[in-house]
C-alpha positions as CSV (number, residue, x, y, z in Angstrom):
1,X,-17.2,2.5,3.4
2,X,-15.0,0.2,1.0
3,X,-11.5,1.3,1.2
4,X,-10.6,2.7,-2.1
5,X,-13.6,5.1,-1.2
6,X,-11.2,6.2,2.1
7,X,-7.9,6.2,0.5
8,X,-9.8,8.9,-1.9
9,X,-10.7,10.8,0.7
10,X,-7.4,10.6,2.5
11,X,-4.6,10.2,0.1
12,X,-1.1,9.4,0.8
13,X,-2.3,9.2,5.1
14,X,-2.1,7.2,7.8
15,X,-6.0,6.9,8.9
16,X,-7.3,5.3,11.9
17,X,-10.6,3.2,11.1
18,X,-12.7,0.9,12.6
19,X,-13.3,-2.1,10.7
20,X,-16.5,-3.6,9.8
21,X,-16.1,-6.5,7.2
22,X,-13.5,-8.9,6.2
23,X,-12.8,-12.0,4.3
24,X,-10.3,-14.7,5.1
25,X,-8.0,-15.6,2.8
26,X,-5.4,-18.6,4.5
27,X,-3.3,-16.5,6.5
28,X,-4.7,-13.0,5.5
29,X,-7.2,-11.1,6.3
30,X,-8.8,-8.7,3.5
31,X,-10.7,-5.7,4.4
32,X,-14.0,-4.9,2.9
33,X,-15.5,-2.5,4.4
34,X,-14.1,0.0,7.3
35,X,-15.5,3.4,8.9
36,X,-12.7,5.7,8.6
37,X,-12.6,7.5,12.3
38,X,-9.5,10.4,11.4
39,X,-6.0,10.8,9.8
40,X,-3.4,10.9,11.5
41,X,0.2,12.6,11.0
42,X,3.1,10.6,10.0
43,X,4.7,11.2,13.1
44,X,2.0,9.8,15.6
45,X,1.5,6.6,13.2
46,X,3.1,4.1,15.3
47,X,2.1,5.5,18.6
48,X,-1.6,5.5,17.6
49,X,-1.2,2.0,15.8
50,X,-0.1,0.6,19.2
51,X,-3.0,2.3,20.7
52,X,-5.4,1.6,18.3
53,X,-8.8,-0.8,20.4
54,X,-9.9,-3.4,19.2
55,X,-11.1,-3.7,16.1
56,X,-9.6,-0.9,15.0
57,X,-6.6,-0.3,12.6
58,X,-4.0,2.3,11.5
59,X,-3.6,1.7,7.8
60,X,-1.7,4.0,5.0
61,X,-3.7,4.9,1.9
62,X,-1.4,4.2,-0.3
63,X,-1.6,0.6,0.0
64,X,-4.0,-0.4,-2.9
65,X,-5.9,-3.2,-1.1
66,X,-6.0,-3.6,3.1
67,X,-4.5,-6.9,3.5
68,X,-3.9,-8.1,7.4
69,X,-1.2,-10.7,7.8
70,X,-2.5,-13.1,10.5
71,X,0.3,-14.8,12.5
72,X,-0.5,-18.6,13.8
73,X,1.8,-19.7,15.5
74,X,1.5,-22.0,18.4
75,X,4.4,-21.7,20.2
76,X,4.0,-17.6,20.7
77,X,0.3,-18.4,22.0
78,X,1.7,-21.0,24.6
79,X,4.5,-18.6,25.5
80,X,1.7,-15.6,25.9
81,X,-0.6,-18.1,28.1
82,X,2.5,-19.1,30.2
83,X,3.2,-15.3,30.9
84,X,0.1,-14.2,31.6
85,X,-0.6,-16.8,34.2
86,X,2.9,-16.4,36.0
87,X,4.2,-19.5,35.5
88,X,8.0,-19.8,35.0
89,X,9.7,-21.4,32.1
90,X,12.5,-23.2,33.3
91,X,15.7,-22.6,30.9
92,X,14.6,-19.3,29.9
């Protein structure tokens, strides 16, 4: 389903959707396509976002387009790798 057909069905909501097609854009990520899965209230948005599996998003519909900012940076993945291996970082 493209998402102006969602934010239709759900205005002015947080939804939870699965999503199924995409284009990159330099450091975005556009949705195309996503299967909308439910709403959810405004008060369980950020719980749910953070508990959303993968591939799967909590977006508002009153954002026009679905636009993912995508976040390369080097040095976070490094310090990620170093803590999920148990290594120590001396100085820090």
């Amino acid at each position: 389903m493209r998402w102006q057909e969602v934010r239709e069905l759900f205005p002015d909501q947080f939804v939870l959707v699965s999503i199924l097609d995409y284009q990159e854009e330099g450091n975005k990520k556009i949705i195309d396509e996503v299967a909308p899965i439910r709403s959810i209230s405004d008060q369980e948005a950020n719980r749910e976002f953070f508990q959303a599996g993968p591939g799967n998003l909590v977006y508002h519909t009153s954002n026009k387009d679905f636009i993912v900012y995508i976040r390369r940076d080097p040095l976070m993945r490094m310090r990620r790798y170093l803590f999920n291996t148990g290594l120590k970082i001396i100085g820090h």
